[in-house]
N, C-alpha and C positions, 0 to 999 in steps of 0.2 A: 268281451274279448280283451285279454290284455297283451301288451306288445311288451316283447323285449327286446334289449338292445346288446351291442355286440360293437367291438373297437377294432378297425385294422387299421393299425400301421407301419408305415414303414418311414428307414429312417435313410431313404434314398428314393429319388423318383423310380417308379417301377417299370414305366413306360418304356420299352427299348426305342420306339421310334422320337422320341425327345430326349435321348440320349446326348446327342451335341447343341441343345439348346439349352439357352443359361434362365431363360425367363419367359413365360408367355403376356399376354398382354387382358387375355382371355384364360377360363379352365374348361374351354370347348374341348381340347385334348383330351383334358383330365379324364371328363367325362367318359370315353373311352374304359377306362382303367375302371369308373364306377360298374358300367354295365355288365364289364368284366366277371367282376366282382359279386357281382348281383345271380348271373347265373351260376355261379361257383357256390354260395350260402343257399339258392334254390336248389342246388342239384343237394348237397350236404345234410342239411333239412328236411327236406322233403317238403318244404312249404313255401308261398310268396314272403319276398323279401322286397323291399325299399332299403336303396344303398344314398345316405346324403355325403358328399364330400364337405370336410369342415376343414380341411385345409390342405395346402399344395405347394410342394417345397418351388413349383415351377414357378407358383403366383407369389415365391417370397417369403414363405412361413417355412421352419427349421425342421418339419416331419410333412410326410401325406398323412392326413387321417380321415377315417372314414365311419359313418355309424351305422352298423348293419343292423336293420329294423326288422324281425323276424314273426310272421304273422302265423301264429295258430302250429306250430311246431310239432314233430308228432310226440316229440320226451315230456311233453308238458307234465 
């Protein structure tokens, strides 16, 4: 089985409910935005997906970016 991968990001947090916060402490929020995400690449796909967040403008870093890990695709 081979896995591929796949980049989202953005270069604004996308979350509307952290809209007026400057910085989390945690990316429990983030999280949110991953699951999001995750059913959006399963619904697209047609297959299971694994979303890791790698970075989050809320925790500090200058993009969100996300690696959408796409299992068994049906365009293989």
């Amino acid at each position: 089985m081979q896995r591929r991968g796949l980049y989202l990001r953005f270069d604004f947090c996308p979350c509307p409910m952290l809209a007026k916060v400057d910085r989390l402490e945690t990316n429990t929020w983030c999280q949110c935005t991953t699951g999001y995400s995750k059913v959006l690449f399963e619904k697209a796909f047609a297959c299971t997906v694994d979303v890791e967040l790698l970075k989050s403008i809320k925790m500090g870093h200058d993009i969100c970016l996300m690696k959408i890990i796409l299992h068994n695709p049906l365009w293989q």
